[in-house]
N, C-alpha and C positions, 0 to 999 in steps of 0.2 A: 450609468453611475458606476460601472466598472465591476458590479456583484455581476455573478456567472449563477444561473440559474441550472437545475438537473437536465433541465429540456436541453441547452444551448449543447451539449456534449452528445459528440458520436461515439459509438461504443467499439472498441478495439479489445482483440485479447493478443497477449504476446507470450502466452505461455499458459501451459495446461498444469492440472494437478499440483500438489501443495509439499513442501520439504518438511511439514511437521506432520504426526500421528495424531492427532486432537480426538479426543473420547465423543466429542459431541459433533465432530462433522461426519458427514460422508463421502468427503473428497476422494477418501482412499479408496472406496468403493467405484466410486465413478471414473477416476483418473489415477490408478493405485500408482504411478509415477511420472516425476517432475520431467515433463518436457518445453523446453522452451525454444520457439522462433527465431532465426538468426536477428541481429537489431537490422540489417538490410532491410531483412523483409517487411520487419515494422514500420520501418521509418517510409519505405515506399509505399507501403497500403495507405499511413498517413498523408503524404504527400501524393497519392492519388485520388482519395475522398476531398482533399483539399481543393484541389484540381478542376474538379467533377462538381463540388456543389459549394464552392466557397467559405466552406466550412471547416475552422481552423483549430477547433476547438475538442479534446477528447477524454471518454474517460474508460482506464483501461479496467476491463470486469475482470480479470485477473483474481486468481485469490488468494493473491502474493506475489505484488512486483516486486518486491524487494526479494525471492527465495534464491534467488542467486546475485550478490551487490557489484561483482563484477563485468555484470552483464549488464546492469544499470546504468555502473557508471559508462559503460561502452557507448550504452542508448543515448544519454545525457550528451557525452562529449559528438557525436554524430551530429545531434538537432543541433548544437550550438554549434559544430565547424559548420554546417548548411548555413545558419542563419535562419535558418524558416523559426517562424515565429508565433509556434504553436501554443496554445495553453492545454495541461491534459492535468488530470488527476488518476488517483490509485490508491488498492488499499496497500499497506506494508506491516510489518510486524515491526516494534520501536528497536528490539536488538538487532546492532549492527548498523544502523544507522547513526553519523556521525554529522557534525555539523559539517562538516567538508562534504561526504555526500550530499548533506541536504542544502548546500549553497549552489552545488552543480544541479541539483536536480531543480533549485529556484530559477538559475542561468538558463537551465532548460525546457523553461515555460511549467515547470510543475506550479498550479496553484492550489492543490488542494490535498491532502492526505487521510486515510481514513486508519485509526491503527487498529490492528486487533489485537486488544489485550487481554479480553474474556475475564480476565480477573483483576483485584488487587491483592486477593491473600493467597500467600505462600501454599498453605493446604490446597487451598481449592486449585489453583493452578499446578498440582501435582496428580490432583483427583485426574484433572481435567486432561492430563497426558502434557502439559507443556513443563518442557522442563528449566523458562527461564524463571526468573524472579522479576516481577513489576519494577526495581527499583529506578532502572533505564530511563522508564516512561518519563520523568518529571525532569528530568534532564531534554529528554527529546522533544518532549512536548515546548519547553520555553525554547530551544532551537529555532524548533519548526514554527511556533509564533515571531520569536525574534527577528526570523529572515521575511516573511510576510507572506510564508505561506499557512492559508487555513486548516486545521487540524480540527480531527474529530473520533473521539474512541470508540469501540464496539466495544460492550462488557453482557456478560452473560448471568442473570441472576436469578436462580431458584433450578441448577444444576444439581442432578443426585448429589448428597452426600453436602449441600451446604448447608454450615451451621447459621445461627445468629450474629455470631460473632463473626463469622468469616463475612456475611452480608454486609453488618455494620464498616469492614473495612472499606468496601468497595464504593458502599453509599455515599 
């Protein structure tokens, strides 16, 4: 029926550690800096799990494919000059992501995105260490349905220091 279940996906990383400071992860602890994988290496580990077990399908555990967008688009245009005809998902953060990236990254078998936005109000996503503003998201979000890739937020609720009202925006 062409639904992509959690199972169907092998799990790939193409880069360690996270370009934002976030109060509530511990990325920085574990990986205090952003290192990523040439897209060669990625795309050949994918094309050799491919290879190996018929299996075309991936999802990258990243915890921020999108922390560098140059590098994406690099990965993007790579599977599309090959042709291989991968399906993969990730998660990304909504800033900086543009409908041109997200038409390459649909070109590029992306079917699935997961955003992290942790918040919708300005406060809390201040408390919280990010220093964008939500208002991206409602943009990138009808993008990323528009082109027919599946989309899915992460939001963070009951964060020190959230009010009522910051709740109510996010709900």
């Amino acid at each position: 029926d062409g639904q992509l279940l959690p199972m169907d996906f092998a799990p790939v990383i193409a880069a360690r550690g996270c370009v934002t400071k976030c109060s509530f992860c511990s990325e920085q602890t574990v990986s205090p800096k952003f290192a990523q994988r040439s897209v060669e290496s990625v795309v050949a580990e994918m094309e050799a799990h491919a290879s190996a077990t018929g299996q075309g399908c991936f999802e990258f555990n990243d915890d921020l494919l999108n922390g560098n967008v140059r590098w994406l688009k690099a990965f993007c245009e790579a599977l599309s000059e090959r042709g291989v005809p991968f399906r993969w998902q990730g998660l990304c953060r909504p800033h900086g992501m543009t409908r041109e990236l997200l038409e390459t990254m649909r070109d590029a078998g992306c079917q699935q995105i997961t955003y992290g936005v942790q918040h919708f109000s300005d406060g809390m996503l201040t408390r919280m260490g990010r220093r964008e503003t939500p208002d991206p998201l409602r943009r990138v979000l009808d993008d990323t349905l528009a082109l027919g890739i599946e989309a899915f937020i992460d939001v963070i609720i009951g964060h020190p220091g959230e009010t009522e009202a910051d709740f109510e925006v996010t709900r």
